[in-house]
C-alpha positions as CSV (number, residue, x, y, z in Angstrom):
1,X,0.0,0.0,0.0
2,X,2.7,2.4,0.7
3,X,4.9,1.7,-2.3
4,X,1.5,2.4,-4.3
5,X,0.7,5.2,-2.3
6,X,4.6,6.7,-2.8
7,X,3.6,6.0,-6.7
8,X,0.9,8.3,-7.1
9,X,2.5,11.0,-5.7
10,X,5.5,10.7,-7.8
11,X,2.3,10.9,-10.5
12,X,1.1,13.6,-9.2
13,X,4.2,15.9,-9.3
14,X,4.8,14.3,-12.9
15,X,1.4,15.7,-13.8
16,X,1.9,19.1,-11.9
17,X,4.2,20.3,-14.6
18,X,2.2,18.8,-17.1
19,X,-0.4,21.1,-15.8
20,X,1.4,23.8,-15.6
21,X,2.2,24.0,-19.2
22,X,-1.5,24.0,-20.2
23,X,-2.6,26.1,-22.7
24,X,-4.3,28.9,-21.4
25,X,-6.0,32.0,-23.6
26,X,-7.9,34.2,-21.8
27,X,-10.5,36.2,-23.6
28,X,-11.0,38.0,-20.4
29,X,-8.7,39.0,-17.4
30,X,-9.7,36.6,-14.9
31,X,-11.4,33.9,-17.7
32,X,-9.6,30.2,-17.5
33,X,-10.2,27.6,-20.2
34,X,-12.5,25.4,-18.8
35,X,-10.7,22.5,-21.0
36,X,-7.2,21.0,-20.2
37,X,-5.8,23.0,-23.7
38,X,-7.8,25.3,-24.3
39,X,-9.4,23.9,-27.6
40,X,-13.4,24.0,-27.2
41,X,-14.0,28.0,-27.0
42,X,-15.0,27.4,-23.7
43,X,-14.1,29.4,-20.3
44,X,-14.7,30.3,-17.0
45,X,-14.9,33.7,-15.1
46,X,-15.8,34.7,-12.1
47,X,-17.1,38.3,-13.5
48,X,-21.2,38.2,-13.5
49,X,-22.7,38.1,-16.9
50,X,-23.8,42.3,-17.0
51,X,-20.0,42.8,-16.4
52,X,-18.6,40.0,-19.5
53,X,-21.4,41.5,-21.3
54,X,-20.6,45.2,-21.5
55,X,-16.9,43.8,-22.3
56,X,-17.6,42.2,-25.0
57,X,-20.0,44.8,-26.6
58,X,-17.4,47.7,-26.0
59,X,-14.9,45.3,-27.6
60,X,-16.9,43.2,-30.6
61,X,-19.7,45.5,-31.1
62,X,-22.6,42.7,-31.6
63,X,-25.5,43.1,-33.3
64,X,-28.1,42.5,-31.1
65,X,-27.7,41.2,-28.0
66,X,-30.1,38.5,-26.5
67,X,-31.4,38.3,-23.0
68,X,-30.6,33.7,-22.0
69,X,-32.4,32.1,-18.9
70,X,-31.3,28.5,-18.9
71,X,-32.5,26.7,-16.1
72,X,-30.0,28.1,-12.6
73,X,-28.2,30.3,-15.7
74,X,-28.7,33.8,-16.8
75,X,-27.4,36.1,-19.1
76,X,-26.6,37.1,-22.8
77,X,-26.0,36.2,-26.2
78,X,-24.1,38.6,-28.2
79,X,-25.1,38.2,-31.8
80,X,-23.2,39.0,-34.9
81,X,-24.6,39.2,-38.6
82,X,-26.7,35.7,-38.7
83,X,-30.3,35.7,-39.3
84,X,-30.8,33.6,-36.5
85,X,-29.1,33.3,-33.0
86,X,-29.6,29.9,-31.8
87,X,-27.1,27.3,-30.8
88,X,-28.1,24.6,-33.2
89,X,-28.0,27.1,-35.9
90,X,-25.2,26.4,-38.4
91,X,-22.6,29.1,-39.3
92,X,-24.7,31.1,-36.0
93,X,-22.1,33.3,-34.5
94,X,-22.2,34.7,-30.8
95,X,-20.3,34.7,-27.6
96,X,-22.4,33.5,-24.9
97,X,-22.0,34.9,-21.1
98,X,-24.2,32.9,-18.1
99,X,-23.7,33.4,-14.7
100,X,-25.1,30.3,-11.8
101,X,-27.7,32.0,-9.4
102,X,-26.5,30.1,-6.6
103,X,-29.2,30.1,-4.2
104,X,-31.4,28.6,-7.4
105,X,-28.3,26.0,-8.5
106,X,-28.8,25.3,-4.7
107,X,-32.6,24.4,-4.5
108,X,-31.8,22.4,-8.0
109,X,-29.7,20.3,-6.7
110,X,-31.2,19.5,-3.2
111,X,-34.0,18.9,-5.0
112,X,-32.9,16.4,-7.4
113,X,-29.1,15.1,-6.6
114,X,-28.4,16.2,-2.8
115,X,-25.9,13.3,-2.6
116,X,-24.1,15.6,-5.1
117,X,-24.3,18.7,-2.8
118,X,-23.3,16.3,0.5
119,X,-20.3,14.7,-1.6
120,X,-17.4,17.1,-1.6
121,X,-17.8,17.0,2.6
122,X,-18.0,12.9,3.3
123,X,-14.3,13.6,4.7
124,X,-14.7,16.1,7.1
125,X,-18.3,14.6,8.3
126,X,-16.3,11.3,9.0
127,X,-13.7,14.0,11.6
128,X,-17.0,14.4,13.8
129,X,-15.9,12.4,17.4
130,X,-18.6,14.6,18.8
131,X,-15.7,16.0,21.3
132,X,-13.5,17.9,19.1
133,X,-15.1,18.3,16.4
134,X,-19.0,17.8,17.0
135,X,-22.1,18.1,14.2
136,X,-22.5,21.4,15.1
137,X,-19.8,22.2,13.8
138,X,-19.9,20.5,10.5
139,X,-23.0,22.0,9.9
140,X,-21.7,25.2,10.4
141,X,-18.7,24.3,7.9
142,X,-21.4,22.9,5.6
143,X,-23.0,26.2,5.3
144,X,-20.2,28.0,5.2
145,X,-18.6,26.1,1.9
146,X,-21.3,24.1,0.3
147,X,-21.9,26.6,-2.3
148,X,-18.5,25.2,-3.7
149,X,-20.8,21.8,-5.0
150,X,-22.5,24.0,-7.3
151,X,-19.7,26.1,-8.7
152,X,-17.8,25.6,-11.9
153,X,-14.3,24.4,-12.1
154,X,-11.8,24.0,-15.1
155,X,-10.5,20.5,-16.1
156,X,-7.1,18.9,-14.9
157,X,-4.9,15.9,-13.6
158,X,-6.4,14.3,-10.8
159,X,-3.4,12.6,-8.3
160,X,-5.0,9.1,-10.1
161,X,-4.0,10.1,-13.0
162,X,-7.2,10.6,-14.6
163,X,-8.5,13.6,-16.4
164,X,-11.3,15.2,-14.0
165,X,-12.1,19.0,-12.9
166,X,-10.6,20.7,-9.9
167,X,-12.9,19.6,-7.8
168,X,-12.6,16.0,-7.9
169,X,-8.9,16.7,-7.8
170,X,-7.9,18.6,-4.7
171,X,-11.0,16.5,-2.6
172,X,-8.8,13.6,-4.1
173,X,-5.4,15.1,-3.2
174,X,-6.5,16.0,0.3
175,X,-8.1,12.2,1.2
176,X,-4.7,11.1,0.2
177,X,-3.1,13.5,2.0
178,X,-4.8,12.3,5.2
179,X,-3.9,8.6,4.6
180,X,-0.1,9.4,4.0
181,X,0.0,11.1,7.5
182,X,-2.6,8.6,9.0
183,X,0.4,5.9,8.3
184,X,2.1,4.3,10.9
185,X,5.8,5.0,11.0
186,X,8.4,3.0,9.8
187,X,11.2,1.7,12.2
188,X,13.9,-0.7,11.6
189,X,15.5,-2.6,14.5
190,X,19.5,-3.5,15.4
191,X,20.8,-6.7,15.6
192,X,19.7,-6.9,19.5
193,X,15.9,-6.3,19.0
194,X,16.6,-2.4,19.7
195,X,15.2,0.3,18.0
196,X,17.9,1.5,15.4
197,X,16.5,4.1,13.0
198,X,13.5,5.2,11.6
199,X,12.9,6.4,8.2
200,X,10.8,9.5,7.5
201,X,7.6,9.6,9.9
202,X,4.1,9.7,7.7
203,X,2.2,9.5,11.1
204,X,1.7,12.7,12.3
205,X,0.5,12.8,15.9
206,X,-1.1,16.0,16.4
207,X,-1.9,16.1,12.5
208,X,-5.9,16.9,12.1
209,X,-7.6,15.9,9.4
210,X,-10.6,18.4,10.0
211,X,-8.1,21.2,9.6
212,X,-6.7,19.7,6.3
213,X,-10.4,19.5,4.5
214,X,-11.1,23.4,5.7
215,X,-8.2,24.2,3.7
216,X,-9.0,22.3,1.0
217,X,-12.6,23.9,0.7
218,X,-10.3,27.3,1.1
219,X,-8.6,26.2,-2.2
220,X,-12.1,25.5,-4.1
221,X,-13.1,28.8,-3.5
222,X,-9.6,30.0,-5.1
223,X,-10.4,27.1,-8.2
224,X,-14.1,27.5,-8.4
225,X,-16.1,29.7,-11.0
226,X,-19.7,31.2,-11.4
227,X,-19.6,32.3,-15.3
228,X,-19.4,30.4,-18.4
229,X,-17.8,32.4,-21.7
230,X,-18.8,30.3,-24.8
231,X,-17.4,31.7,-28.4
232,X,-19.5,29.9,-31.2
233,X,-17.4,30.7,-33.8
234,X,-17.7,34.5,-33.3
235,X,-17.1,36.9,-36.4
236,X,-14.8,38.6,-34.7
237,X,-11.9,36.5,-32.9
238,X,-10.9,37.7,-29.7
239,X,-7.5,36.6,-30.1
């Protein structure tokens, strides 16, 4: 288990320079590519939709611009020369701006997938001992993060090696994180039964895995997104 667990974190740093070298245009300050190369026209922003849409009109100049409500979405469709302004419609050209109404992505999902909203937090729920760390507590945590289950995040590496979104990723990097130091240590013994050396120490004594999933949520809200920027083939590239 160990000698597996040493090999996906020699993965992970392999794949931490991968990711680093990702291709990244940004048609707008804060805008990520919401893919791993930046290749489907796709990003995400944290700007609201009013604020990407006034950028792209002072920039583009669209010809119409169209009012979108698409389920816990809102915003605009900037329009330029096509009859039509639909996203089925072939040779259609727009850039698309929606922003997640979080209080209504919230009611969607603990509506119809709560297990989805409850996921990201399985960790820290299993830290309640009701001494140190009671359901008060979580509940109060819950509150305070669980917005992050309904926020965007761009694709990357997970420490698995598998292609996934930031999400899935630092909830995976943190779990593993807590086994490593949840190991027991290693010790080696002299000739006379004696304790002779110990290699590096993976159990951490006062090491608290409640702590270690607050910071992870922390790091969502650094990774997580509320706008979606779509180009569909736009007449004027922003590039």
């Amino acid at each position: 288990m160990r000698r597996l667990l040493f090999f996906i974190i020699s993965l992970m740093v392999c794949q931490t320079g991968l990711i680093a070298q990702r291709i990244d245009i940004s048609p707008y300050p804060d805008a990520v590519s919401i893919s791993l190369y930046g290749e489907d026209g796709m990003y995400l922003s944290n700007a609201d939709a009013a604020t990407l849409k006034s950028y792209f009109n002072d920039a583009f100049q669209p010809d119409k611009i169209i009012p979108i409500e698409d389920g816990y979405f809102s915003g605009f469709r900037l329009c330029f020369s096509t009859p039509e302004c639909l996203p089925g419609v072939e040779q259609a050209n727009w850039i698309q701006v929606l922003t997640i109404n979080e209080e209504a992505a919230f009611a969607w999902f603990n509506e119809n997938t709560p297990e989805l909203l409850a996921l990201p937090f399985e960790g820290l729920k299993e830290c309640v001992d009701g001494k140190t760390h009671t359901m008060s507590d979580y509940k109060k945590a819950y509150r305070k993060y669980c917005h992050l289950a309904t926020r965007m995040y761009p694709h990357t590496i997970a420490p698995d090696g598998m292609l996934t979104d930031e999400l899935t990723a630092t909830i995976q990097m943190t779990a593993l994180k807590i086994q490593m130091a949840r190991q027991p240590a290693l010790v080696s013994l002299d000739s006379g039964g004696r304790e002779a050396s110990k290699s590096p120490k993976y159990y951490v004594p006062d090491f608290d895995p409640w702590q270690e999933w607050i910071k992870c949520f922390d790091e969502l809200q650094q990774k997580s997104y509320v706008s979606l920027i779509e180009f569909n083939e736009p007449a004027v590239t922003p590039f």
